[in-house]
C-alpha positions, -999 to 999 in steps of 0.1 A, spaced: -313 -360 93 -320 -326 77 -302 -311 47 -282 -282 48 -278 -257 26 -246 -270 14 -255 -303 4 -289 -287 -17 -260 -263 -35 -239 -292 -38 -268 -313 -54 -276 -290 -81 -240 -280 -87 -238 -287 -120 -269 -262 -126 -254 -236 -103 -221 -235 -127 -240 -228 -158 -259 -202 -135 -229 -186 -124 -216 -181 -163 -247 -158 -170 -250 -139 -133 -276 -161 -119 -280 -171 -84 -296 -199 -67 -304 -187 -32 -314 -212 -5 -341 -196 19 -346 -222 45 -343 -264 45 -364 -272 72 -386 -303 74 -376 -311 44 -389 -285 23 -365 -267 4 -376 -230 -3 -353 -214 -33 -349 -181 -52 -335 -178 -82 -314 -144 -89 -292 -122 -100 -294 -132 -142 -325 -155 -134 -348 -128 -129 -370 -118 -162 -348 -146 -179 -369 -167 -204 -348 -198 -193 -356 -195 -156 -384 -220 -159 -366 -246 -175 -333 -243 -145 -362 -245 -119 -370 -275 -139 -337 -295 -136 -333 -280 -100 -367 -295 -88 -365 -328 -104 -322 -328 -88 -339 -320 -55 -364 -344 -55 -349 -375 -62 -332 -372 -24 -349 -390 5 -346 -358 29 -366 -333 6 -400 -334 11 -407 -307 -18 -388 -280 -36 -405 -241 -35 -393 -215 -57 -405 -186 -38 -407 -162 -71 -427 -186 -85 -399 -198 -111 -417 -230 -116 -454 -231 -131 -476 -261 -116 -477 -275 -149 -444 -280 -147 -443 -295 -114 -470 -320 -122 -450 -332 -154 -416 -335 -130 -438 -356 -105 -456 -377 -130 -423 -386 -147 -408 -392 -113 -437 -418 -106 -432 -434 -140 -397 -435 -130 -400 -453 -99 -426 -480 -110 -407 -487 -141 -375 -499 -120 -391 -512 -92 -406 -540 -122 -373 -542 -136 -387 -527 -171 -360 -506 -193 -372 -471 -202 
């Protein structure tokens, strides 16, 4: 079942408050097939923090079986980033499928 817009502004709620106390805006551009194509707004643009809230959104978005990737179409979310949010995902998942604590 796809994911609505809703339930991906519902997901990173907690973000989208803080974003809302300094005029930022998370904008969900399409949710089809899984990939979920964002823009972040208003206060977000030119903001040194933006990178960092793309951050928290990806790794939010990510961890749910329907999203297939996350996009930030402004380009709020540098591959190096990415990689790291993926890598610690993996490390993640292999860690608690062998029952190791982290």
């Amino acid at each position: 079942m796809p994911i609505s817009a809703e339930e991906v502004l519902a997901e990173i709620g907690p973000v989208q408050e803080t974003l809302k106390a300094h005029d930022g805006v998370v904008t969900v551009i399409d949710t089809s097939e899984g990939v979920i194509m964002l823009s972040l707004d208003g206060g977000c643009v030119g903001c040194s923090s933006t990178p960092m809230t793309a951050m928290q959104i990806y790794y939010s978005l990510k961890k749910l079986d329907e999203v297939v990737d996350v996009v930030f179409v402004n380009g709020e979310l540098p591959e190096y980033m990415r990689s790291f949010i993926d890598q610690k995902m993996e490390d993640e998942s292999s860690d608690s499928s062998t029952g190791e604590i982290v």
